[in-house]
C-alpha positions as a printed Julia matrix, in Angstrom:
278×3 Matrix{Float64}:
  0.0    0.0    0.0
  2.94   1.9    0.36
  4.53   1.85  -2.85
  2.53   4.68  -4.35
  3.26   7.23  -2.06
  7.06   6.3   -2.36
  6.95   6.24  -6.1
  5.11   9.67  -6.5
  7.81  11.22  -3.77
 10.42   9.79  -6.25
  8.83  11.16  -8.68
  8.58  14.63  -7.3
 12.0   14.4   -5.67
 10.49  15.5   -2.61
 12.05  14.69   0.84
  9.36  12.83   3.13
 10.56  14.74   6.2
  9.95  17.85   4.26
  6.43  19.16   5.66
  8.27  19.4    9.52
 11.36  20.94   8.27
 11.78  24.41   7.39
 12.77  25.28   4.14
 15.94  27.47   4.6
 18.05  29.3    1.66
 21.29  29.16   1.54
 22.51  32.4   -0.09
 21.42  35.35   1.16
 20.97  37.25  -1.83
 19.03  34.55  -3.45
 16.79  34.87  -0.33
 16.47  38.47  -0.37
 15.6   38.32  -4.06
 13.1   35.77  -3.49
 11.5   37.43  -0.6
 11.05  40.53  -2.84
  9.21  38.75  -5.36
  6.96  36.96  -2.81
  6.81  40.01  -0.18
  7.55  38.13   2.59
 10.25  39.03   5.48
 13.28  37.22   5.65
 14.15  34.58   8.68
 17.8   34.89   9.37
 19.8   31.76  11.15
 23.22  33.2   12.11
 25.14  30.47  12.59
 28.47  28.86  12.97
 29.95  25.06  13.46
 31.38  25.6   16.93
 28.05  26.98  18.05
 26.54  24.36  19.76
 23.61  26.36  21.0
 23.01  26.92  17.2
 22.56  23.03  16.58
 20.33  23.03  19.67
 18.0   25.07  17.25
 18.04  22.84  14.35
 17.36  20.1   16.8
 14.52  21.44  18.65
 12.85  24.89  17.99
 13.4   24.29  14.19
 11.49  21.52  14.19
  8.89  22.07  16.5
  5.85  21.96  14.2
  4.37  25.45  15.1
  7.6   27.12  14.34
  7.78  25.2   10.5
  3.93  26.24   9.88
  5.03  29.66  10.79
  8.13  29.0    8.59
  5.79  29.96   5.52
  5.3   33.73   6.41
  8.8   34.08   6.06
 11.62  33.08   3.46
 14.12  31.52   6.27
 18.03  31.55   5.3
 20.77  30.01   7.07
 24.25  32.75   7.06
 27.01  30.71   8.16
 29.54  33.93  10.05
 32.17  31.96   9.38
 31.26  30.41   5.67
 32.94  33.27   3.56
 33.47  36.57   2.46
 29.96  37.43   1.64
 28.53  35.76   4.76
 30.84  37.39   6.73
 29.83  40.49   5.79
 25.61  40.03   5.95
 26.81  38.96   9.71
 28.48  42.99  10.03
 26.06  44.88   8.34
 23.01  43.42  11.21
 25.97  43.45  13.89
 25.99  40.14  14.41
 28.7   40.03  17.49
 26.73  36.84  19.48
 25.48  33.62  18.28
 22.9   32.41  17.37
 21.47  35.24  16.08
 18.14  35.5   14.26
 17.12  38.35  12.86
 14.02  39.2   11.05
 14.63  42.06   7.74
 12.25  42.92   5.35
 12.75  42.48   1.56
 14.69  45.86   1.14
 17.1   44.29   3.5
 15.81  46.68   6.95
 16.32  45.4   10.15
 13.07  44.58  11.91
 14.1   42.49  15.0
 16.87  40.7   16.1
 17.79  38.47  18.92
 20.23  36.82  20.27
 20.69  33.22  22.28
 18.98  30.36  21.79
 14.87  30.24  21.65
 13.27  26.96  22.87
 10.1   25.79  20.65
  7.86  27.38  23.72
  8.49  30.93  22.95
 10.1   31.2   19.45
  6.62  30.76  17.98
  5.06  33.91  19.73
  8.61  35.55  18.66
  7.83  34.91  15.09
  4.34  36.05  15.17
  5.45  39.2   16.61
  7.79  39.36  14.12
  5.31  39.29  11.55
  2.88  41.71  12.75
  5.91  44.09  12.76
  7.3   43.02   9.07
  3.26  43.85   8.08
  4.09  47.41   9.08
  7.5   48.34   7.75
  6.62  46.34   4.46
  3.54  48.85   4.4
  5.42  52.02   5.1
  8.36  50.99   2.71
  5.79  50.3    0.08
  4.25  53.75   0.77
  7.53  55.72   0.32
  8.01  53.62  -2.89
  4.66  54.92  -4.24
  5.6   58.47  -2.83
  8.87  59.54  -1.68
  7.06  62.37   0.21
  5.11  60.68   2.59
  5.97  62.04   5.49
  3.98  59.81   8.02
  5.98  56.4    6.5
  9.08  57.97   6.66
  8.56  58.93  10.25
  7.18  55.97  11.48
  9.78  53.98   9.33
 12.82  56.46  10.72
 11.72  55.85  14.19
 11.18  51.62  13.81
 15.0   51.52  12.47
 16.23  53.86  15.68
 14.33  51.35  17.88
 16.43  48.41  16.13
 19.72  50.56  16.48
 19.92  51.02  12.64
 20.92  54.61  13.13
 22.3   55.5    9.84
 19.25  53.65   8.05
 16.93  56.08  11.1
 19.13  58.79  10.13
 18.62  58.96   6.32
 14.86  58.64   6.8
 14.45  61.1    9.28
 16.57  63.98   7.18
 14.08  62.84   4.38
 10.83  63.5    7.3
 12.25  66.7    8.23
 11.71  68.26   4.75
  8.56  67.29   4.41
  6.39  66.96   7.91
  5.29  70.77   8.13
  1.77  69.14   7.89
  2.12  66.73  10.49
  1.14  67.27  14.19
  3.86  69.78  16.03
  4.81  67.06  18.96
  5.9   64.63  16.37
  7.83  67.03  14.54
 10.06  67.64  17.67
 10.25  63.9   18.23
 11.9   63.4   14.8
 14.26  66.4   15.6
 15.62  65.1   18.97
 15.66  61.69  17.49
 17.84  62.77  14.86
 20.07  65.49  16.62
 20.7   62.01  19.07
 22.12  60.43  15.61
 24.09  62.85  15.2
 25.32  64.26  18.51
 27.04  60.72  18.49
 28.63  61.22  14.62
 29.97  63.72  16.68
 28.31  66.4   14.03
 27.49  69.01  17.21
 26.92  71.8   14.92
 24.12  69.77  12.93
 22.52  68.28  16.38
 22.49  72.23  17.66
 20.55  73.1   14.67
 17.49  70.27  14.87
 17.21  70.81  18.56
 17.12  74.72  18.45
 14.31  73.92  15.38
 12.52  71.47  17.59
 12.67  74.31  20.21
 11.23  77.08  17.99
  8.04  74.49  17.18
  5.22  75.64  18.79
  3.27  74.9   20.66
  5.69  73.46  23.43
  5.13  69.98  24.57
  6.23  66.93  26.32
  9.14  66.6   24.97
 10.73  70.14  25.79
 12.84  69.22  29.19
 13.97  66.36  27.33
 15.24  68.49  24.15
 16.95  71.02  26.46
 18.97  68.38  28.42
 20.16  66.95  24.78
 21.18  70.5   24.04
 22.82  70.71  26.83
 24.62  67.4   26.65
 25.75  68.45  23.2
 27.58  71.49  24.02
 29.15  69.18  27.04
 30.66  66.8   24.65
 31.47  69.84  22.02
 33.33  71.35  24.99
 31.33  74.66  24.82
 31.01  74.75  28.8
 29.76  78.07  28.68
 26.0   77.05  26.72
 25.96  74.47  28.36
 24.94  75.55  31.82
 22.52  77.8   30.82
 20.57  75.29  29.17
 20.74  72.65  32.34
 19.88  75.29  34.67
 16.48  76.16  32.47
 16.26  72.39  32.56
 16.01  72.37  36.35
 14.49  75.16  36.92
 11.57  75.49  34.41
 11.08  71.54  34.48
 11.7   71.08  38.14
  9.4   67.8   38.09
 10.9   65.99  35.05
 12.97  63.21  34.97
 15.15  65.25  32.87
 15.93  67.93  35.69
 17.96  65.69  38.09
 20.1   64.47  35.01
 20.44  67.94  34.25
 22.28  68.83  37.9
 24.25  65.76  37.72
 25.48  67.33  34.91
 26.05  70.74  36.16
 27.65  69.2   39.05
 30.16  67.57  36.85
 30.6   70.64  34.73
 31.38  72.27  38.03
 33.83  70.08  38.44
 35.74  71.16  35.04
 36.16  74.77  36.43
């Protein structure tokens, strides 16, 4: 009764173990390409032979039958850190530094989540479907700017996703692009992007450019939450630009006009050490 099914998986050339395995790539580029064409996020397996927490995956979570059914949202590729070149190199652009790895980046190559140690078949599932709720988003915004470059609620909301992941320069770019066009979007935002980015670049160590966005964030009215919060980066800035003498003006607003914020304490500590300096 048997020989059928054997003769039509011969026929097919189709592994019978292959409905509880996941299907994994094994060049990345292929993979990218492929998850472009089906618009699917990629599943990244950074891996290595010495890793022996990274076999513990293929031997458990990878084929725990929840995690292969969730398999199919994704196009899954294995990156061996220590296969090559190329591989090598996928591993330093996500700042792969830990293994196993697995990160989760959307067909355009963006970083949407990454973590690192192993993930038992309990929790990896509710991992990946978190994953995929986020991929739904930045797929949408990145298909928005695609359709127009000027949408300025994508790139914000994009810009801000890739600070949360630590992709600063990727944060960066978009938020420079946000900046030019928001004037229709809602004031407290607008400041958000402008501290966000003056943090970018505060720590290129491009003081003049971080003075700018947080003096324009300043000048947005009306004032908001996020005021104490933009004074105490200005104030930092000129700190680590070594312009003592802005900087304590701007901490002592900070504690005295925002006496109650979290902010205000930082910004004494801060005198304190300027003090310190004299």
């Amino acid at each position: 009764m048997m020989l059928p099914v054997v003769a039509a998986l011969l026929l097919t050339g189709t592994h019978a173990a292959s409905a509880t395995e996941i299907r994994w790539e094994r060049n990345f580029e292929a993979a990218l390409k492929k998850a472009k064409a089906q618009n699917k996020p990629l599943m990244v397996d950074f891996w290595a032979d010495w890793c022996g927490w990274c076999h513990r995956l293929d031997e458990t979570t990878y084929v725990d039958p929840n995690v292969v059914r969730l398999s199919k949202d994704f196009v899954p590729v294995k990156v061996n850190t220590e296969g090559g070149r190329p591989e090598t190199l996928v591993a330093l652009k996500y700042g792969v530094s830990d293994l196993p790895t697995i990160a989760f980046i959307s067909p355009s190559g963006r970083l949407i989540q990454r973590l690192t140690g192993f993930q038992g078949p309990g929790q990896f599932p509710r991992v990946m479907a978190a994953a995929r709720e986020a991929a739904t988003q930045v797929l949408g915004w990145e298909a928005a700017i695609e359709k127009d470059p000027r949408n300025a609620e994508a790139l914000v909301k994009l810009g801000v996703a890739m600070y949360e992941q630590e992709a600063y320069e990727e944060s960066r770019d978009l938020l420079i692009q946000a900046t030019r066009v928001d004037g229709e979007r809602p004031v407290d935002e607008r400041k958000q992007v402008r501290m966000m980015l003056a943090i970018i670049r505060h720590y290129e160590q491009r003081y003049t450019d971080a003075e700018a966005l947080l003096k324009d964030a300043l000048s947005l009215r009306p004032a908001g939450a996020h005021e104490a919060q933009i004074l105490y980066i200005l104030g930092r800035t000129y700190k680590a630009w070594g312009r003592f003498d802005r900087a304590r003006p701007v901490l002592e607003q900070v504690v005295q006009s925002y006496p109650e914020s979290p902010f205000a304490q930082r910004a004494q500590e801060t005198l304190v050490a300027l003090e310190r300096k004299r």
